[in-house]
N, C-alpha and C positions, 0 to 999 in steps of 0.2 A: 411604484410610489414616486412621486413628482416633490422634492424638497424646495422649501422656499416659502415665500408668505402664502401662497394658495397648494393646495396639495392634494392629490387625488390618489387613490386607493381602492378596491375592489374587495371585500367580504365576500365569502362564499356560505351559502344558509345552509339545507341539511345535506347530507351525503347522498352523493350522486348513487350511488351504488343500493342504494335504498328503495329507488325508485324507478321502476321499470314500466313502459308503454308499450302495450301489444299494439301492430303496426298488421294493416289489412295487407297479405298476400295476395290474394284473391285465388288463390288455389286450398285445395284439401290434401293435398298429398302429403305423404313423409318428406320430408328435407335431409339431404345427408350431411353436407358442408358447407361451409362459410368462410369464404376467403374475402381480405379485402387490397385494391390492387388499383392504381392510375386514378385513384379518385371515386371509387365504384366497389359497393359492394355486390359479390359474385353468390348466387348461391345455387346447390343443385341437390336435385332428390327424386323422385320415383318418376317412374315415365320418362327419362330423359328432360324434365324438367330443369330449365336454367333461369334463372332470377336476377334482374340486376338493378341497384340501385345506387345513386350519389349520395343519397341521407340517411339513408335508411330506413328513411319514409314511408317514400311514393316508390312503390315496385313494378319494374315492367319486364315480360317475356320476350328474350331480345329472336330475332329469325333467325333460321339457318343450323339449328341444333342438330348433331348428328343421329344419334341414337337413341330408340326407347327403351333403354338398359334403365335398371336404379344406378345412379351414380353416389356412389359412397364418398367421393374426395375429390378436391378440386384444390390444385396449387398453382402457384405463379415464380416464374423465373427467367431472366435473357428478356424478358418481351415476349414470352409464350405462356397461356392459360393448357392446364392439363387435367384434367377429368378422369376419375376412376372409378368401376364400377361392378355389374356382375357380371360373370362369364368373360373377365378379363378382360373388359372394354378399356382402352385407350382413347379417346379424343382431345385435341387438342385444338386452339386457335388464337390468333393475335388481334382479333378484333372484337373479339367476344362474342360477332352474333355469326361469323362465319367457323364450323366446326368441323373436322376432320378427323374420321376412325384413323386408327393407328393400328398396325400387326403385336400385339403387347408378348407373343411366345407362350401367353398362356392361357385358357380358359375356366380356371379356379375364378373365385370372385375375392377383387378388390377390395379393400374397406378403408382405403385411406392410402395420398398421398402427401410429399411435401419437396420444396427442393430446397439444397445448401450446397455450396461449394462447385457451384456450377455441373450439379448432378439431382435428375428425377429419383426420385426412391416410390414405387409405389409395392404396399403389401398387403398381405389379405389371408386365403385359404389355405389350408395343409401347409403351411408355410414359407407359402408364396412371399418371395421379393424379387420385384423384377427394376432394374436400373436403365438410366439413357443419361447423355450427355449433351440431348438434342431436343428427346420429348418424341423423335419419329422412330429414332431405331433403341430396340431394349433388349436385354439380353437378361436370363432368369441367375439367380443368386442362389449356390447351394449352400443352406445353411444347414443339412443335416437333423433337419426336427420336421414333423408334420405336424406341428398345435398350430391351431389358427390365430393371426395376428391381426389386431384392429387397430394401431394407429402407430404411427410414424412420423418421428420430428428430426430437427436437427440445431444444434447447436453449441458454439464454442469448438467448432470442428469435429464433431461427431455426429452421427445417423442413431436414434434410438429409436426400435422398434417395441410392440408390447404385445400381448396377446392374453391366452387363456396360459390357464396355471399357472399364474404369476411370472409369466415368462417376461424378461427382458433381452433384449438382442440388443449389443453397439457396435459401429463400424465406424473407421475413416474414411478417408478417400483411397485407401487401397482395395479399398471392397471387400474385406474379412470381416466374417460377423461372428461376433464371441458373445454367450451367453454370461447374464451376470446374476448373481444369488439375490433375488428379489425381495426372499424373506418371508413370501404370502405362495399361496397356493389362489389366493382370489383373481379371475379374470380380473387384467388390465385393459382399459378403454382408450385411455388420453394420454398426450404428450405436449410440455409446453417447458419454454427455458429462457430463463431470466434471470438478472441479477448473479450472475454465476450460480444457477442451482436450477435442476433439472426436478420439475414436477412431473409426476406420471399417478394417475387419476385409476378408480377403478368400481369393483361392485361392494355394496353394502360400505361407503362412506369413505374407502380405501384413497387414500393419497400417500405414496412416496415419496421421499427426496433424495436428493442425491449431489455431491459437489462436484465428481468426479464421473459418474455414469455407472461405476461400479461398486460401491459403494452406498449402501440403501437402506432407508430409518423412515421408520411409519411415524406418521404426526394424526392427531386426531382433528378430521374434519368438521365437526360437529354437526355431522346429521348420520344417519345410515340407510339415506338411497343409493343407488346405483350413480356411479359418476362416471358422467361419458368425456365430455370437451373440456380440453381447457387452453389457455392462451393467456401470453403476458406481455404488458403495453404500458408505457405510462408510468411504470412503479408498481404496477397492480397483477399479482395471479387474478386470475374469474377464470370458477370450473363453473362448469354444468350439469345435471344430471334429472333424473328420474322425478316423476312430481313436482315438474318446474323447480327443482333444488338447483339453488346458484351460490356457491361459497367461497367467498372472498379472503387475501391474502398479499401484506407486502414486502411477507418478509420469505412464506414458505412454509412457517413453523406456524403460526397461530392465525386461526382463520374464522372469520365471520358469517355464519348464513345469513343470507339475504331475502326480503321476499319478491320475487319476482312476477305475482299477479296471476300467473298460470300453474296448472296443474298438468298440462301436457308435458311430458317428455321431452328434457332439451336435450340435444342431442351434441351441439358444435355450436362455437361461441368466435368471435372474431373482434378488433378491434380497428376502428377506422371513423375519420374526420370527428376526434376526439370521444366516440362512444363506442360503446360494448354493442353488440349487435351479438344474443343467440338467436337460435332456428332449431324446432325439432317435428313431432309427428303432427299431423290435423294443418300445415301449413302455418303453424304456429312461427310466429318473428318478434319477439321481445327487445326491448332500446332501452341502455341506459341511458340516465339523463348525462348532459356535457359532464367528463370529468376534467377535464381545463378549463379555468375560470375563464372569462374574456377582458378584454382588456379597458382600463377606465383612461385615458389622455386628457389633458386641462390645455387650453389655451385661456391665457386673458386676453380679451381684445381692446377692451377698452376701460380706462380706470373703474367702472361699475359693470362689467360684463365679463361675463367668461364664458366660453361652450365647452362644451363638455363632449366626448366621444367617445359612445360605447362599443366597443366589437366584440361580438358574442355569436348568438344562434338564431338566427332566424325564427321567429315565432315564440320566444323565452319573450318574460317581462322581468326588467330589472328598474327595483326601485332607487330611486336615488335620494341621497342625503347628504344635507350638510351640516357643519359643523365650526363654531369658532375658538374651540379647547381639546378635538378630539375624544371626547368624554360625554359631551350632549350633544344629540343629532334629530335634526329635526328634518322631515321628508320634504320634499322638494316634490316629486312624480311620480308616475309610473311609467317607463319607458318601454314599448315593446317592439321590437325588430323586426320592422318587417322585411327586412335583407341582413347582411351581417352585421351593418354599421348601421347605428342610431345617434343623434344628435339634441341636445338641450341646449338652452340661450340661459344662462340665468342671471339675472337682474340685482343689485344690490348698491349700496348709498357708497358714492365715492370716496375714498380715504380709510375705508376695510384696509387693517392692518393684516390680517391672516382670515384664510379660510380654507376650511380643509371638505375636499368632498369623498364620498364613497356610493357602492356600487351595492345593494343586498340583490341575490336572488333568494 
């Protein structure tokens, strides 16, 4: 907001989170993951399929993929993408379209990686974790359980793993994994950590929380599909799950379903160039709309002129208004972006004491 005799200002209309656009893949396959990383969302799934995109738009199949394994997981760290998958595939690459197997120690199947603290953690089968500090060399983690595990985060300086029978695993960077009282007996799917508090996601509607990692209190998600992904960005949990269920949250404890347009299976959800971006079975790819307004700038140029300057989203339309009490607002445009910055001239009788503008999407 711009103080002074002219003033500009940016209203935002309905909830971003409300509103989801399925985005053409152009493939059918399952999708496992969703990372977003240098400007680019990454995504991988069946066939050794790799997917990349800057908007989350327009998606293209980059060359040079290693493997036709399912990839379950794909994380970034150092400047290196790392890929996880079945039969204990390892690939990694720094350029995204050139990819290289790796020796991973194990042939169980993967279901998820992430990295923190300058360490890979990927886990998966009979109780597979296998670690690197490089991404080329890994060594297996005995944790002493054979339930299988499907995801793996990190954060606040902890690794938290999850799996079936409500299993939780946390480790530091010593590499000790201690089991913690979950609470449920229900397969855990997801891991996501925010705002000091670790959400872990699961089947028939299941979300935990936790301040500490060990420490764990069911909150009710308000639906009862399977919850697979979740991630937080922004101020915002966004899980995902089964039925295109997508259930929103900014605090942990009290959460919103959303409708998200599909009925396919989301599977992993990611946050990047201000939106949500899931991905699940059928090549399905869902886009929240911008949850950061953009921004409204006022120059006056000349005593009856002033331009206006919108930065937003390429291809959004925002109306613009003005005002000379704040209280009545009468439209001026329709402005639509066709880059990130849009521009208005607006015209008015010289000697305008005050005038206030704003921005509706």
């Amino acid at each position: 907001m711009i103080c002074g005799c002219f003033l500009a200002t940016f209203c935002r209309g309905a909830d971003p989170l409300d509103s989801w656009t399925q985005r053409a893949s152009g493939v059918a396959i399952t999708f496992g993951a969703i990372t977003y990383t240098a400007g680019q969302f990454m995504v991988v799934g069946a066939q050794g399929t790799v997917l990349e995109s800057a908007d989350g738009i327009s998606w293209a199949q980059p060359h040079g993929y290693g493997t036709d394994s399912f990839l379950y997981g794909v994380a970034y760290g150092d400047g290196l993408l790392v890929a996880a998958g079945d039969t204990g595939c390892i690939q990694t690459s720094k350029t995204r379209t050139n990819w290289v197997l790796r020796a991973s120690q194990t042939q169980n199947y993967l279901a998820w990686d992430c990295f923190g603290d300058g360490m890979f953690v990927a886990v998966g089968e009979l109780g597979t974790i296998i670690m690197s500090t490089n991404g080329t060399q890994w060594s297996v983690a005995a944790i002493g359980s054979d339930v299988n595990l499907w995801s793996v985060g990190f954060g606040n300086g902890l690794f938290l793993a999850v799996g079936d029978n409500g299993t939780i695993l946390t480790a530091d960077d010593d590499g000790e994994w201690i089991a913690a009282n979950s609470g449920t007996t229900n397969t855990l799917e997801g891991v996501a950590y925010g705002n000091g508090l670790y959400v872990v996601t699961g089947i028939n509607g299941t979300i935990l929380t936790s301040p500490d990692g060990d420490t764990w209190s069911a909150v009710n998600s308000g639906v009862s599909d399977d919850l697979y992904g979740a991630a937080f960005a922004n101020g915002v949990f966004v899980v995902v799950g089964n039925n295109g269920a997508i259930v929103t949250s900014t605090n942990g404890m009290n959460w919103t379903p959303r409708a998200s347009g599909t009925f396919h299976q989301l599977l992993a959800v990611a946050y990047g160039n201000g939106q949500f971006v899931a991905i699940g079975t059928s090549g399905a790819i869902m886009q929240s709309d911008p949850i950061i307004g953009p921004t409204l700038a006022l120059s006056v140029t000349t005593p009856s002129t002033a331009l206006l300057s919108v930065k937003g989203w390429a291809g959004l339309t925002y109306q613009l208004e003005v005002s000379t009490n704040c209280q009545d607002w009468v439209a001026l445009t329709n402005l639509t972006l066709t880059n990130v910055t849009g521009q208005y001239l607006d015209s008015f009788a010289p000697g305008v004491s005050q005038r206030y503008y704003r921005a509706v999407r």
